[in-house]
BALOBA-1460 file (C-alpha; in Angstrom, 3 decimals):
// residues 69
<rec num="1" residu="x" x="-19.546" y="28.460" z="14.255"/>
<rec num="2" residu="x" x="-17.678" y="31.611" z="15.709"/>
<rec num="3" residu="x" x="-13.959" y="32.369" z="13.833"/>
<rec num="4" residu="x" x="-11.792" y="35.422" z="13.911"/>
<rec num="5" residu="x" x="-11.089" y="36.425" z="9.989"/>
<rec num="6" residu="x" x="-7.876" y="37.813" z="8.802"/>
<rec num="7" residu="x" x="-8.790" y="41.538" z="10.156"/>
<rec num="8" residu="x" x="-9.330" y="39.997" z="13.441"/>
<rec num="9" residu="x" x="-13.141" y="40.336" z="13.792"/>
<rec num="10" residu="x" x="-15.187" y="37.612" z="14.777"/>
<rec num="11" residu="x" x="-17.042" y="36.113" z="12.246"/>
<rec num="12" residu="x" x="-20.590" y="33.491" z="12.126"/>
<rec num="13" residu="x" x="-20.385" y="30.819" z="9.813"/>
<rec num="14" residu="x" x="-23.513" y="28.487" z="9.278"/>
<rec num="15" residu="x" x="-22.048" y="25.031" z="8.072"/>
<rec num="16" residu="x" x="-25.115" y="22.861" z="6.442"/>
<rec num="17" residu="x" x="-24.492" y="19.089" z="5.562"/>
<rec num="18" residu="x" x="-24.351" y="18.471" z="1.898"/>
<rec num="19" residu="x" x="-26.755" y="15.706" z="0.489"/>
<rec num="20" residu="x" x="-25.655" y="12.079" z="0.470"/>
<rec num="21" residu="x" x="-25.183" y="11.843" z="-3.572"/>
<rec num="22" residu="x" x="-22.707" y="15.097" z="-3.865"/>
<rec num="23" residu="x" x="-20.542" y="13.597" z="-0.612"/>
<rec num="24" residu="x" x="-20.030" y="10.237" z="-2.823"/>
<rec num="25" residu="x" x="-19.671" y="12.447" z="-6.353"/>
<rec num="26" residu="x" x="-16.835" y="14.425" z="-4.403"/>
<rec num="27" residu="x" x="-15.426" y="11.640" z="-2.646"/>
<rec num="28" residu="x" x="-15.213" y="9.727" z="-6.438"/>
<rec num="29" residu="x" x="-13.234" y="12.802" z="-7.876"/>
<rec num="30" residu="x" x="-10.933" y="12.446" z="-4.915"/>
<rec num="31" residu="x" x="-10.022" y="8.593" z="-5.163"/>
<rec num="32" residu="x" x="-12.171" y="8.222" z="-1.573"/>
<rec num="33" residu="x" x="-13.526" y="4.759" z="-2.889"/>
<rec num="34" residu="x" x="-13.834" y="2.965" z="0.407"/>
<rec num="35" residu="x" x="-15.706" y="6.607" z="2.038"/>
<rec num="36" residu="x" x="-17.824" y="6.476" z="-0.999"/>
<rec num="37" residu="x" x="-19.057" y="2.944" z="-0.325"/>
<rec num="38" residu="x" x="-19.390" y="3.810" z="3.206"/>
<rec num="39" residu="x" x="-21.477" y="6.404" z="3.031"/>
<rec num="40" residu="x" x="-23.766" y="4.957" z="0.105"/>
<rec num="41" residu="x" x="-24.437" y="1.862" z="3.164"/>
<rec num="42" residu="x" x="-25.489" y="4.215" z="5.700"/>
<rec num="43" residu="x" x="-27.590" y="5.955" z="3.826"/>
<rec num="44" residu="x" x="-29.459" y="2.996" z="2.758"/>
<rec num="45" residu="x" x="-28.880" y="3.808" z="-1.160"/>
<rec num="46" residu="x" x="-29.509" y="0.575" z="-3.872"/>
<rec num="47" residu="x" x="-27.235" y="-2.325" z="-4.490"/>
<rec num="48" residu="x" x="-26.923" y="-0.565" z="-7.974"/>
<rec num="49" residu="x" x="-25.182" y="3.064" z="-6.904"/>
<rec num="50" residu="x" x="-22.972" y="0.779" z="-4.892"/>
<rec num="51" residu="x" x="-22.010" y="-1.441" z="-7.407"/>
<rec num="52" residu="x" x="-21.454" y="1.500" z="-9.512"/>
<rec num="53" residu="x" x="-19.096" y="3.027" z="-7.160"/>
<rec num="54" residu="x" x="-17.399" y="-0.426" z="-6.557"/>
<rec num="55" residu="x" x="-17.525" y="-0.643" z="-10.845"/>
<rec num="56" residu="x" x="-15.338" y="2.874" z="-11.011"/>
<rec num="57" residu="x" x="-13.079" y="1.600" z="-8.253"/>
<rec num="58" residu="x" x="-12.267" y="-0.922" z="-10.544"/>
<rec num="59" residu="x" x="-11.425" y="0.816" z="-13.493"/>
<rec num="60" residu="x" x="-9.501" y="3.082" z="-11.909"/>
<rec num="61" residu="x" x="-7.524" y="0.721" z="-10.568"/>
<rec num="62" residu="x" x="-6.905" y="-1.325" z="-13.738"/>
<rec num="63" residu="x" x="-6.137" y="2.498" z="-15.504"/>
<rec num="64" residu="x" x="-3.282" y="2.570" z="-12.711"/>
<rec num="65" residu="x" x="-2.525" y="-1.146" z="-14.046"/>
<rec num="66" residu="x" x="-1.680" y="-0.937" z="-17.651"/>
<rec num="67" residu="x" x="0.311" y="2.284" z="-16.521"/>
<rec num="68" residu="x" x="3.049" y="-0.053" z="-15.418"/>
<rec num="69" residu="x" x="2.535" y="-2.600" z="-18.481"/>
């Protein structure tokens, strides 16, 4: 990928894809549920990392819950 940087001088970047577990540990610290679930499908991971990212949906959404109690 070819950018100018702040001086003006164009610049080579090599972008790499990161591996499918750190996209769905990011996407948990962000709230990105729903990505997270997506992406653990497509890459074919067990029912169990699934359920585990459905399980922390969850809480998270009951910790929002008993906010407002």
């Amino acid at each position: 990928m070819q950018v100018k940087d702040k001086n003006e001088k164009l610049a080579v970047y090599q972008l790499t894809e990161m591996e499918h577990n750190i996209k769905i540990e990011n996407l948990l610290r962000k709230g990105m549920f729903k990505e997270a679930q997506t992406i653990a499908i497509s890459a074919k991971f067990p029912r169990e990392i699934y359920a585990e990212i459905c399980k922390e949906h969850a809480d998270q959404l009951y910790d929002k819950k008993k906010e407002y109690d």
